[in-house]
C-alpha positions in Angstrom: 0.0 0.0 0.0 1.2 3.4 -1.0 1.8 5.7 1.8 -0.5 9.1 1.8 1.0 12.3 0.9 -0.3 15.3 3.7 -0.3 17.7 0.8 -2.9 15.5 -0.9 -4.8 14.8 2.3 -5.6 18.5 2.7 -6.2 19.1 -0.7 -8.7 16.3 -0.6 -10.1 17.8 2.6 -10.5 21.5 0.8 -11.8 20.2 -1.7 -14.9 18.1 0.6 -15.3 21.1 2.0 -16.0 23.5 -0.9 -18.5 21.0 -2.2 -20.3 20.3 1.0 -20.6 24.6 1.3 -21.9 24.6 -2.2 -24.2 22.0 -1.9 -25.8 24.2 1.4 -26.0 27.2 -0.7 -27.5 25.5 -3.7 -30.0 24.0 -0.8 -31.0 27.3 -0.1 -32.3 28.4 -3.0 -35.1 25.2 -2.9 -38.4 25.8 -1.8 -38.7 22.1 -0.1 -38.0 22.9 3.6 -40.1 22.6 6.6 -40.0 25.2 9.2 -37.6 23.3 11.2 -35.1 22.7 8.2 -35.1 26.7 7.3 -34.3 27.2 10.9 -31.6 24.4 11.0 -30.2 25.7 7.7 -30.2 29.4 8.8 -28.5 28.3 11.9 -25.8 26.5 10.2 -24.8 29.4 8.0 -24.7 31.6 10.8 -21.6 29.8 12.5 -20.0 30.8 8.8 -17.9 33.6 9.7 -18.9 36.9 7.3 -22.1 35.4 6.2 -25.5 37.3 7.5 -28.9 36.0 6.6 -31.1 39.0 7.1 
C-alpha cells in the first residue's frame, strides 16, 4: 500500500469542504424545507464567519 501524501490529504479535505458549502448554498435556494429545516439551515450558515442571513 502506498503511503498518503499530507499535501494530498488536505487538498482532498479542501476540496470536501467546498463541495459540502456549495451544496448548502445551492440547498437554499429550494423551496422544499419545513419550518424546522429553514431554521436548521439558517442556523448552520450563521456559524460561517462573514455570512448574515437577514
Amino acid at each position: 500500500m502506498e503511503n498518503l501524501s499530507l499535501k494530498k490529504y488536505v487538498w482532498k479535505c479542501v476540496l470536501g469542504a467546498e463541495i459540502a458549502y456549495a451544496a448548502c448554498l445551492t440547498g437554499g435556494f429550494l423551496p422544499l424545507r419545513s419550518v424546522r429545516g429553514l431554521e436548521l439551515h439558517h442556523a448552520l450558515f450563521e456559524t460561517i464567519p462573514g455570512f448574515n442571513l437577514d
